[in-house]
C-alpha positions as CSV (number, residue, x, y, z in Angstrom):
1,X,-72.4,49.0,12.5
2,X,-71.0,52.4,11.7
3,X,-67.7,52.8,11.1
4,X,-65.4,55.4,11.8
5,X,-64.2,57.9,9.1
6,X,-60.9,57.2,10.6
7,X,-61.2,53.4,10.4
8,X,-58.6,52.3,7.6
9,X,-59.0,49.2,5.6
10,X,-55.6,47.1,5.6
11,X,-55.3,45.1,2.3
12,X,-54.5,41.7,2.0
13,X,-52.4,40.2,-0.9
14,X,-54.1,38.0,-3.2
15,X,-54.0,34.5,-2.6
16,X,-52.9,34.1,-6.4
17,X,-49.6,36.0,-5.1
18,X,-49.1,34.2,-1.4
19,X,-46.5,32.7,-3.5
20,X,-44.1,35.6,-3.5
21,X,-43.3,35.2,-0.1
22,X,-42.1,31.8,-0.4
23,X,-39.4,33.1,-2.9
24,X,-36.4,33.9,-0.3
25,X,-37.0,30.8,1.2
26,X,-36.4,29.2,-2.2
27,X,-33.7,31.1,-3.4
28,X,-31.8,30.1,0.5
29,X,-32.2,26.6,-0.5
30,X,-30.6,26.6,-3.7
31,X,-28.0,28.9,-2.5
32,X,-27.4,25.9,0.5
33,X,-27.5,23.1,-1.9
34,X,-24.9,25.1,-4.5
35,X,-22.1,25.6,-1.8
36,X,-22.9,22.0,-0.8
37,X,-22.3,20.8,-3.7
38,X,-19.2,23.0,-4.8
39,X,-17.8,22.0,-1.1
40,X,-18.2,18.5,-2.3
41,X,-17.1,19.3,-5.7
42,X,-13.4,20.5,-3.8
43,X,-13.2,17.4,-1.5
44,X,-14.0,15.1,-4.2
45,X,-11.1,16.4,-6.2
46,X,-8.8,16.6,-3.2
47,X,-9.3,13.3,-2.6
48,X,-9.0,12.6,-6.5
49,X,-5.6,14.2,-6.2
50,X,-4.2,12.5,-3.2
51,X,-5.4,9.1,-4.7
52,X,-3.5,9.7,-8.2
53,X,-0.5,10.8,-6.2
54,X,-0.9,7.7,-4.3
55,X,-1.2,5.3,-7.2
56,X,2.2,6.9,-9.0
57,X,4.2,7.0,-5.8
58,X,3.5,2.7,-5.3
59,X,4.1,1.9,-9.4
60,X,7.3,3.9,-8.4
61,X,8.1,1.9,-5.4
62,X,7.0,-1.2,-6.8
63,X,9.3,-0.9,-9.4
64,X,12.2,0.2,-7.6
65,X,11.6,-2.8,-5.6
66,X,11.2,-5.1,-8.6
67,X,14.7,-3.6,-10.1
68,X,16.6,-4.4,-6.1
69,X,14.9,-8.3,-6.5
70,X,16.1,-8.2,-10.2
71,X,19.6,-7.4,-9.5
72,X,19.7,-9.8,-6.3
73,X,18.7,-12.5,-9.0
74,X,21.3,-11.9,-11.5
75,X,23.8,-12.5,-8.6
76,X,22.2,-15.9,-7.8
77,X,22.6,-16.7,-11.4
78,X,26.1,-15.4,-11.9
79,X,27.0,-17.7,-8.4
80,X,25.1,-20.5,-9.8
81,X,26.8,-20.4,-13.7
82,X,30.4,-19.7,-11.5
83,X,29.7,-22.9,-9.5
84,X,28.4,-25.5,-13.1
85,X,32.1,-23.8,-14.7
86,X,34.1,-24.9,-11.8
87,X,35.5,-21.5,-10.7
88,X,33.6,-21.3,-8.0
89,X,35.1,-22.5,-4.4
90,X,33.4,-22.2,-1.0
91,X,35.8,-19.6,0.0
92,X,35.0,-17.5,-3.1
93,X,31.0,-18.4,-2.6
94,X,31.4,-16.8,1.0
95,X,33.9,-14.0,0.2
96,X,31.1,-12.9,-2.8
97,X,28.0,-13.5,-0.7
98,X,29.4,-11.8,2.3
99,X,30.2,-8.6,-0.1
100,X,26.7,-9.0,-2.0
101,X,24.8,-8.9,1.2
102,X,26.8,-6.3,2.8
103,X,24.9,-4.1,0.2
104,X,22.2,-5.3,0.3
105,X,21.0,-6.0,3.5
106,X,17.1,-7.2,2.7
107,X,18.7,-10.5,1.7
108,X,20.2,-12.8,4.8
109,X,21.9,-15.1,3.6
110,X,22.3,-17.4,0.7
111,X,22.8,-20.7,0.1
112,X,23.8,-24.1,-2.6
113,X,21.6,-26.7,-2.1
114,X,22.5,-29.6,-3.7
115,X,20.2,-32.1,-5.8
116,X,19.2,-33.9,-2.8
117,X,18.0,-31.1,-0.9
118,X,20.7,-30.7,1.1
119,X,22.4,-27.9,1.7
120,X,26.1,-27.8,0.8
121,X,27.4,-24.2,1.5
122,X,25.6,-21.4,3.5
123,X,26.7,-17.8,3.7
124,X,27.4,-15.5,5.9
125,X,27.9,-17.4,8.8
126,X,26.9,-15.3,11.3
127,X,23.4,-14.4,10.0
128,X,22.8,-17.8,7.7
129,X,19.2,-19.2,9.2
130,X,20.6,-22.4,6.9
131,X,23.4,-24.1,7.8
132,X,25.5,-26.7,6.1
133,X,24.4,-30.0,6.0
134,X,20.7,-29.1,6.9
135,X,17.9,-30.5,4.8
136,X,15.6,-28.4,3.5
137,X,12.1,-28.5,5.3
138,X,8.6,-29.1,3.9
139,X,8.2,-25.6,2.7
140,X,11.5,-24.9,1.2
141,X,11.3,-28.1,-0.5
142,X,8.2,-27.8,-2.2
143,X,9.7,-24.7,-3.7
144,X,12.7,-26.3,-5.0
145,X,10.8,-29.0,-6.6
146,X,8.6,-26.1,-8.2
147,X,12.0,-24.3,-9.5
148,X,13.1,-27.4,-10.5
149,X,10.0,-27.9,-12.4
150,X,9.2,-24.4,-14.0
151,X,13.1,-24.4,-15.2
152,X,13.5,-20.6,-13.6
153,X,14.6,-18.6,-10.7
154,X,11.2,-19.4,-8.8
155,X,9.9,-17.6,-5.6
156,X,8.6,-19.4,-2.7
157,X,5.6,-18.4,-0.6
158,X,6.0,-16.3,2.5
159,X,7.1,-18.4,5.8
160,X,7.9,-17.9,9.3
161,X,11.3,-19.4,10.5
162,X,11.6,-20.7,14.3
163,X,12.3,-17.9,15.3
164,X,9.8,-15.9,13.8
165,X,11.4,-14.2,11.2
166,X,8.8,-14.0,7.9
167,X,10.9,-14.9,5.0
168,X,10.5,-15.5,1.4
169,X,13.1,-17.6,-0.9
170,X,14.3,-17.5,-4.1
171,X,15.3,-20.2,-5.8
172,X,17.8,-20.6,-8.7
173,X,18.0,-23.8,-10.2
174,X,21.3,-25.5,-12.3
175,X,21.5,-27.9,-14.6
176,X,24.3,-30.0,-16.2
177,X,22.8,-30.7,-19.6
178,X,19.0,-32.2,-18.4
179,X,20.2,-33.1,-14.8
180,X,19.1,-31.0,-12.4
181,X,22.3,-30.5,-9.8
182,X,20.6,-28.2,-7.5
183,X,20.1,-24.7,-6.7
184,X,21.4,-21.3,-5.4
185,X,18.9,-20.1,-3.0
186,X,18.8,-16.2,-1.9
187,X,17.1,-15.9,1.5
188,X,15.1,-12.3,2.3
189,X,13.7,-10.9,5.1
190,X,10.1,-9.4,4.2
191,X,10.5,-6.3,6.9
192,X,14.2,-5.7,5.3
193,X,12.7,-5.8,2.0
194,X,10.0,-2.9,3.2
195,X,13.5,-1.4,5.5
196,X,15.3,-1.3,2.9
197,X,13.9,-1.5,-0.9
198,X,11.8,2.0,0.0
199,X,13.5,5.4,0.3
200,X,12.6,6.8,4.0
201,X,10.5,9.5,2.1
202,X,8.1,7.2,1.3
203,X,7.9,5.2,4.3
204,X,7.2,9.0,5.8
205,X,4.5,9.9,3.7
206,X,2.6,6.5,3.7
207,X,2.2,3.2,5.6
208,X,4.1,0.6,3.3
209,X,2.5,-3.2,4.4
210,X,3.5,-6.1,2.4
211,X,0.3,-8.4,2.1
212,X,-1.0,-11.4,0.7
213,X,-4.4,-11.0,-0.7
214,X,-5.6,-7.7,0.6
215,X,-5.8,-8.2,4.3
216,X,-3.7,-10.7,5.3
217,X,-0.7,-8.5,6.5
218,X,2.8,-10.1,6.8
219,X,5.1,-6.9,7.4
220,X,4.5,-3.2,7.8
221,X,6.7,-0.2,7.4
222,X,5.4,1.5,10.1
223,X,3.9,0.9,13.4
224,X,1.5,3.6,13.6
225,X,-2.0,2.7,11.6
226,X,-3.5,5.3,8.9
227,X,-7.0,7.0,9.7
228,X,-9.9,4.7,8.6
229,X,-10.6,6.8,5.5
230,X,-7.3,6.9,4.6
231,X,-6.8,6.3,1.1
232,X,-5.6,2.8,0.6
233,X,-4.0,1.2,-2.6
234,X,-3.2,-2.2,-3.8
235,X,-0.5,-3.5,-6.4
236,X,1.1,-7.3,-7.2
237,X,5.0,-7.6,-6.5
238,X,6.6,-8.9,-9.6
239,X,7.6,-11.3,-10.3
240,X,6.9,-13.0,-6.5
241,X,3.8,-13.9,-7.3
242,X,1.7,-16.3,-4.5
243,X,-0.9,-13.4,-4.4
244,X,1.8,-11.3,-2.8
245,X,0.9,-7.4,-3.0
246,X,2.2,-4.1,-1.6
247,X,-0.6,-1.9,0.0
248,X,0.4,1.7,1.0
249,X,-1.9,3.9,3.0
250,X,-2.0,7.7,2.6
251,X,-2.1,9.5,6.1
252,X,-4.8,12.1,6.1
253,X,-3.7,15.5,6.4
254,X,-6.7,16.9,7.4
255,X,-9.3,15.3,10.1
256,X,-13.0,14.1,9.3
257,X,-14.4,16.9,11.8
258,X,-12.3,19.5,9.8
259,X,-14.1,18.8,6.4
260,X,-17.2,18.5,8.1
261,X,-17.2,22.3,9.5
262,X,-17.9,24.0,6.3
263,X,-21.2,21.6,5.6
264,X,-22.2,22.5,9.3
265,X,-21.2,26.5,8.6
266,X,-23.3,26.1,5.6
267,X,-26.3,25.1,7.5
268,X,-26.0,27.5,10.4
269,X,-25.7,30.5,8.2
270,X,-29.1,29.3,6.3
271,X,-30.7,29.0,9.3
272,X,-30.0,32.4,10.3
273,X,-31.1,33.7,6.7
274,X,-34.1,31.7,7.1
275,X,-34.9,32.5,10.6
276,X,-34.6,36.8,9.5
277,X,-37.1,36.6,6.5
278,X,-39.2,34.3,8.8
279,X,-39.1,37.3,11.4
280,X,-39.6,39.8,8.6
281,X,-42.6,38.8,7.4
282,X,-43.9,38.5,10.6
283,X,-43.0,41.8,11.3
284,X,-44.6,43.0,8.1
């Protein structure tokens, strides 16, 4: 067939250079996977930073709330030493506990329990859960023997009262020479100890729960529960012991759909690079 002196011959790229066209493409992918991974890169340390601020706000707590239980102690010992010398009468023992707890109300009462488990005096009277001439039951009498026992101010495990009040003793015992005469007891009440024992900034910022284990929650500062990816934190309370930790949980300040928009930006704006050298090429 002749062909026309006007007929013009279109070239065709080699096939050893089809390659080059695949190059954008390439280059969009590797710009896609470099902004996800610096937008990880920020989230990642966010979360880093929140998690670190987390950890040194709870040692902080803890330890303000380990000085409180400290202090509360060396009262129980003071009573306890006033009571073996003799210069200690149940009016005093009220008048001092009444005063004691007054400022500081995460304790409820306190009480002198005698050798036999009884209990002698109770104070104050109008918020004592022990009254005198009560026995101590099953609970509270396992942790006396145990103070008695170890020698040492001794804590008991968490317990609900009858009317379900969660409450944890501390138990102070006195001896005359190698007799055991009894013990001062100091009564708290787990949510006053998360009430009171934490400044309200804290409580603002995070959800303070007093656990045992790591799930098994007795108390909680707060009603309202933390996002499920909020960053959680666990630490022993010394020197209770009985597995007892606090767990504070950081309330997100930014949503999951918020950090998931520049991921989904990311995407959109590749597909509309992609989409314009696809129509390109086709055009060329």
């Amino acid at each position: 067939m002749d062909r026309s002196p006007f007929h013009r011959v279109i070239p065709r790229v080699s096939s050893s250079r089809e390659w080059l066209w695949y190059l954008p493409y390439m280059a969009v992918g590797l710009f896609a996977l470099a902004m996800f991974a610096l937008v990880w890169g920020l989230q990642k340390r966010e979360i880093d930073l929140e998690r670190n601020a987390l950890a040194r706000d709870v040692q902080w707590a803890e330890q303000t709330m380990r000085l409180h239980l400290q202090a509360n102690q060396e009262f129980l010992v003071q009573l306890a030493r006033d009571f073996a010398q003799g210069a200690l009468t149940e009016p005093q023992f009220s008048a001092k506990t009444r005063q004691h707890v007054a400022g500081n109300p995460e304790l409820t009462s306190v009480a002198w329990v005698d050798y036999d488990e009884k209990i002698i005096w109770a104070a104050p009277f109008d918020t004592a859960d022990w009254m005198s001439g009560e026995r101590l039951n099953a609970n509270q009498a396992l942790a006396f023997i145990n103070a008695r026992e170890a020698a040492r101010p001794t804590y008991g495990e968490p317990y609900v009262d009858d009317r379900g009040k969660k409450l944890l003793d501390i138990y102070v015992p006195l001896f005359d020479g190698r007799q055991h005469v009894g013990a001062m007891v100091g009564v708290y009440s787990i949510e006053g100890m998360l009430r009171h024992l934490v400044p309200t900034w804290f409580t603002e910022k995070y959800q303070l729960s007093m656990v045992i284990g790591e799930d098994k929650v007795l108390a909680s500062s707060s009603a309202t529960r933390p996002m499920e990816d909020a960053i959680a934190y666990v630490i022993p309370i010394e020197p209770i012991g009985h597995d007892l930790n606090l767990r504070p949980a950081g309330y997100r300040t930014t949503s999951q759909l918020s950090r998931l928009v520049p991921a989904v930006l990311i995407v959109r704006l590749s597909l509309v690079i992609v989409g314009s050298l696809w129509a390109l090429r086709m055009h060329l």
